[in-house]
C-alpha positions in Angstrom: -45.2 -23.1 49.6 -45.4 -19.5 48.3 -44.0 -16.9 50.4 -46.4 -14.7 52.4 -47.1 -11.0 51.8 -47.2 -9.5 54.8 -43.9 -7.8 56.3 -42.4 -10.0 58.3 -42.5 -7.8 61.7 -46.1 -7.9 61.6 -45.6 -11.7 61.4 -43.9 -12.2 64.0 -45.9 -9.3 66.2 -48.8 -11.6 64.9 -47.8 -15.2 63.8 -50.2 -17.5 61.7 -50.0 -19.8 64.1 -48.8 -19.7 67.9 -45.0 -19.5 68.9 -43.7 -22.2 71.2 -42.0 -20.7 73.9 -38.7 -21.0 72.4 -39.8 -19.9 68.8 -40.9 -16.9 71.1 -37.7 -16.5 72.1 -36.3 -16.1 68.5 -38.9 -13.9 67.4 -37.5 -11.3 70.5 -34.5 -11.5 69.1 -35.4 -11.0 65.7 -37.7 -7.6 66.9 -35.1 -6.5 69.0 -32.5 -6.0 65.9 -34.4 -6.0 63.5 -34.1 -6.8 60.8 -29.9 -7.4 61.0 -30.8 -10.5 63.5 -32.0 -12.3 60.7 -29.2 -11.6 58.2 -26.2 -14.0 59.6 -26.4 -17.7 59.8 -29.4 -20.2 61.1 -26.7 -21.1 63.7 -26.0 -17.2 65.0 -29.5 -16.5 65.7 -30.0 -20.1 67.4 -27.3 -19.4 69.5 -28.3 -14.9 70.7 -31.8 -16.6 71.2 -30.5 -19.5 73.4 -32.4 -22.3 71.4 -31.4 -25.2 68.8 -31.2 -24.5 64.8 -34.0 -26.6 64.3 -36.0 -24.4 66.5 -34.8 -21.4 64.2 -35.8 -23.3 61.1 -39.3 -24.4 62.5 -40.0 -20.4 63.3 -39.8 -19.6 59.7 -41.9 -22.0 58.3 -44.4 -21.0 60.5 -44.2 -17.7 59.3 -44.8 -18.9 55.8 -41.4 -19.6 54.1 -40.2 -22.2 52.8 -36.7 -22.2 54.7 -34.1 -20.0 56.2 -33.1 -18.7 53.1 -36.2 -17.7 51.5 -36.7 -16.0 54.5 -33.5 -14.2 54.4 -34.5 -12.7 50.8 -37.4 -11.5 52.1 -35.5 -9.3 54.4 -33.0 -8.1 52.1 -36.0 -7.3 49.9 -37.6 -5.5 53.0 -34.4 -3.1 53.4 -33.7 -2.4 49.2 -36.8 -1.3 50.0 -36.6 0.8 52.8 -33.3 2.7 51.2 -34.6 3.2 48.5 -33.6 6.6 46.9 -35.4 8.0 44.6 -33.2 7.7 41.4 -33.6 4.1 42.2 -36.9 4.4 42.0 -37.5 6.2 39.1 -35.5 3.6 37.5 -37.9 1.0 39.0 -41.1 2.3 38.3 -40.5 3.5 34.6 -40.0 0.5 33.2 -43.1 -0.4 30.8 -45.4 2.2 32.9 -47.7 4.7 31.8 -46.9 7.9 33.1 -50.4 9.9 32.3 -51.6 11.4 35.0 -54.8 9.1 34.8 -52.8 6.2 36.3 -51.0 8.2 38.9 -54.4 9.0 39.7 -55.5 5.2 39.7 -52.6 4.6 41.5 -53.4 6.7 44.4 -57.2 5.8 44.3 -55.8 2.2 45.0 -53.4 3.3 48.1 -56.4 4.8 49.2 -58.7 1.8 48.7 -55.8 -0.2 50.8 -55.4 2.2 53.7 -59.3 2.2 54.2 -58.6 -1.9 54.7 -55.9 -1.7 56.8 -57.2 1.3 59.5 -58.5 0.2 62.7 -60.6 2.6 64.7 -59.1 1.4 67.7 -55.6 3.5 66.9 -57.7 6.8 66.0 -59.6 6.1 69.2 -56.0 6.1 71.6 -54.6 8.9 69.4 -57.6 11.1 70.1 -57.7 10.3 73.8 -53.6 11.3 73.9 -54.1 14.0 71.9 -56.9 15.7 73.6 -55.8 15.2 77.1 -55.5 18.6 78.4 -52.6 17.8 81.2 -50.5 17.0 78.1 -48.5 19.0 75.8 -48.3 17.9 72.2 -45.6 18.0 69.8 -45.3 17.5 65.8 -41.7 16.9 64.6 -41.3 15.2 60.9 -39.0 15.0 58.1 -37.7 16.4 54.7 -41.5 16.5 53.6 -43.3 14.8 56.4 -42.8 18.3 58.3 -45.4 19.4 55.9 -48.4 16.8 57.3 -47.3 18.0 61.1 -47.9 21.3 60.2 -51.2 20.7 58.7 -52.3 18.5 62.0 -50.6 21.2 64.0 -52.9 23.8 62.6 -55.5 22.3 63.0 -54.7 21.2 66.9 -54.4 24.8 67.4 -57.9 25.4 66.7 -59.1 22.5 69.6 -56.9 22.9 72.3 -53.6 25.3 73.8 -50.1 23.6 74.5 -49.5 22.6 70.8 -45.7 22.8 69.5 -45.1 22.2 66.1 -41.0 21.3 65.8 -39.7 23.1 62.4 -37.2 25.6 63.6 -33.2 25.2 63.8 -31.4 21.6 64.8 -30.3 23.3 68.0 -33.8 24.4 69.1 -35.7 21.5 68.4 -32.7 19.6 70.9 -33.2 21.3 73.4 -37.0 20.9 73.0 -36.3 17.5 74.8 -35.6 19.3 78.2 -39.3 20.1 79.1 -40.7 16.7 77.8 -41.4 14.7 80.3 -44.3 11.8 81.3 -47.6 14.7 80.4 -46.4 15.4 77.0 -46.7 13.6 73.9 -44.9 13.5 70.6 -46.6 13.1 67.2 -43.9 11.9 65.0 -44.1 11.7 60.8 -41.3 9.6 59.7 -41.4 8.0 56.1 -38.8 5.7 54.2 -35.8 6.8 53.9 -35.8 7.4 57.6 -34.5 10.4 59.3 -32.4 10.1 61.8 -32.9 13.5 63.4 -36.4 12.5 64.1 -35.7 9.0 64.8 -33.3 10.1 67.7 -35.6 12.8 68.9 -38.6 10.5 69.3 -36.5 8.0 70.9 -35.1 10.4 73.3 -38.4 12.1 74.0 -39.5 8.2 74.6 -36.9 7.8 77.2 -37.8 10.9 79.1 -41.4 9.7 79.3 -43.2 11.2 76.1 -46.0 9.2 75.0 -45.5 8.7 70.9 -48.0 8.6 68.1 -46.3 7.4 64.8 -47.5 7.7 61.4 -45.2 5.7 58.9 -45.1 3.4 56.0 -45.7 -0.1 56.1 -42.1 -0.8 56.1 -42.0 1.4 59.7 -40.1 3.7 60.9 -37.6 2.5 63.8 -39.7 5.0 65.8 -42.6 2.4 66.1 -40.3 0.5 68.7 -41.1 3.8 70.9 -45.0 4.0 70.1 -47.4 3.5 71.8 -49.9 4.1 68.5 -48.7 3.4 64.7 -50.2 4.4 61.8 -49.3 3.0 58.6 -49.9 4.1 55.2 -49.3 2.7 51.7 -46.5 5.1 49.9 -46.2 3.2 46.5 -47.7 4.5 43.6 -47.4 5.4 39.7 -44.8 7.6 40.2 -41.0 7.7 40.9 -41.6 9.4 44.4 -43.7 8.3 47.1 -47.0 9.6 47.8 -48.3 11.4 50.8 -51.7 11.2 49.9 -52.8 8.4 52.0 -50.9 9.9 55.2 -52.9 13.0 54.7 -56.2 10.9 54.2 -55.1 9.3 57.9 -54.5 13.2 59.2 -58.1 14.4 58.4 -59.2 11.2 59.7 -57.8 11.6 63.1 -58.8 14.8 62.9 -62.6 14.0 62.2 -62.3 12.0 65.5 -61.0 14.3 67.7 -64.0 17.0 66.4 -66.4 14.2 67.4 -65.0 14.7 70.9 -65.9 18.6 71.0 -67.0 19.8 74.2 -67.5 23.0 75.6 -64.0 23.8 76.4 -63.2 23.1 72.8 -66.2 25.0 71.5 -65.4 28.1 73.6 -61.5 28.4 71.9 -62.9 27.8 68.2 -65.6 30.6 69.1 -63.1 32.9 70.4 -60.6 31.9 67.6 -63.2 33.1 65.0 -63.3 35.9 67.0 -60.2 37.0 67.0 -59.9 36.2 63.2 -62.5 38.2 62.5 -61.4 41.6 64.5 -58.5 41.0 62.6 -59.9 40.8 59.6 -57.6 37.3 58.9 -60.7 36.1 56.1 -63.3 37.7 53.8 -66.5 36.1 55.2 -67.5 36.9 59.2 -70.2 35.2 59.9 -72.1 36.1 63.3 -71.8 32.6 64.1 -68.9 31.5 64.2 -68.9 27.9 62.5 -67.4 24.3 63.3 -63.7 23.7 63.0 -63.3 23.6 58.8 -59.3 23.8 58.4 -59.2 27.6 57.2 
């Protein structure tokens, strides 16, 4: 028995074949801590789950392994990868690659390829619906470089609808950002491996207070996805000792092509007196007399 590709949190959000009760109760356990609840003995997690070892060993090989310790590498595996720094990954990826810009290229023309499999309209659909519900307020916070892809989505929101807060400034204001949040708002969190923990305890505090949370991540997923009510993951690995954003940006315009399907006149109005505005201004070179659809400038 070969072991099975996919991460094992999907597996046991979606089993190849159904739980037993009991196996159900194992699988809680192991999402609940995950993934340290897997890492101690057959007998430990038999015993936090209130079931027999056999039960514990029957679980995995249903997800695909071929024991309890095959499915203990697997996890390690799942966290070198996680923590990976990027030193370590240099020293990973280099070995025997090409390093023309051609296969980066390839590379990231696969992620793509996989990202387009993976996507399911359904998420873009409940995003959009959060996003563009006007008793809401909507909030970007990310990372080290995942700041970047909230800005670009927060521009853009700016353009569709009012009440949009991108989080970038000092540690201290973006804290007490948390005191207005509250059941009408909702968070739109970017958080990539390694994960950081600034945005990790924000979203789950801005959870706790009511927030509804849209996640985009990587495929190993943020510990922010226990708060979500939508996740979006993206592919990060490619020809190239950092990970690539490319595919998470492919998943921003996305979104954003679906919540311009959604236009009405409320949202036509702002994007007319926008261009307005720009144009009095004289923000761009071209004003035309009508002012055009939503294009990112």
């Amino acid at each position: 028995m070969s072991e099975p590709a996919a991460q094992i949190d999907a597996l046991l959000r979606d089993p190849p074949a159904p739980f037993t009760p009991a196996e159900i109760r194992v699988a809680q356990v192991l999402m609940e801590d995950y993934p340290a609840a897997g890492l101690g003995t057959v007998a430990s997690l038999a015993k936090r789950a209130g079931v027999s070892d056999p039960t514990v060993v029957r679980l995995v090989l249903k997800l695909g392994f071929d024991g309890f310790p095959a499915f203990q590498r697997a996890l390690l595996n799942e966290v070198e990868v996680r923590l990976r720094s990027p030193l370590l990954m240099m020293e990973a990826r280099s070995a025997g690659a090409d390093g023309t810009a051609a296969v980066y290229l390839d590379s990231v023309a696969a992620s793509l390829a996989e990202l387009r499999r993976r996507e399911f309209p359904q998420a873009h659909e409940r995003a959009a619906s959060m996003i563009l519900d006007r008793k809401a307020r909507v909030l970007l916070h990310g990372g080290r470089f995942s700041r970047y892809l909230a800005g670009i989505l927060h521009t853009h929101l700016l353009q569709l609808r009012p009440g949009v807060r991108h989080l970038e400034g000092a540690h201290a204001e973006t804290v007490d950002a948390l005191i207005d949040l509250g059941r009408n708002d909702v968070l739109v969190a970017f958080d990539y491996r390694r994960y950081q923990a600034d945005v990790v305890a924000f979203a789950r505090q801005a959870a706790a207070r009511g927030a509804r949370v849209v996640l985009f991540t990587d495929p190993w997923r943020s510990p922010i996805a226990d708060h979500a009510e939508v996740v979006f993951t993206a592919p990060v690995e490619v020809q190239s000792p950092y990970d690539s954003m490319v595919p998470a940006l492919a998943q921003v315009e996305a979104l954003m092509a679906c919540l311009v399907e959604r236009r009405d006149e409320a949202m036509r109005r702002r994007i007319r007196d926008i261009e307005a505005v720009r144009a009095d201004n004289q923000v761009t070179l071209d004003h035309p007399e009508e002012p055009p659809e939503p294009d990112g400038s």
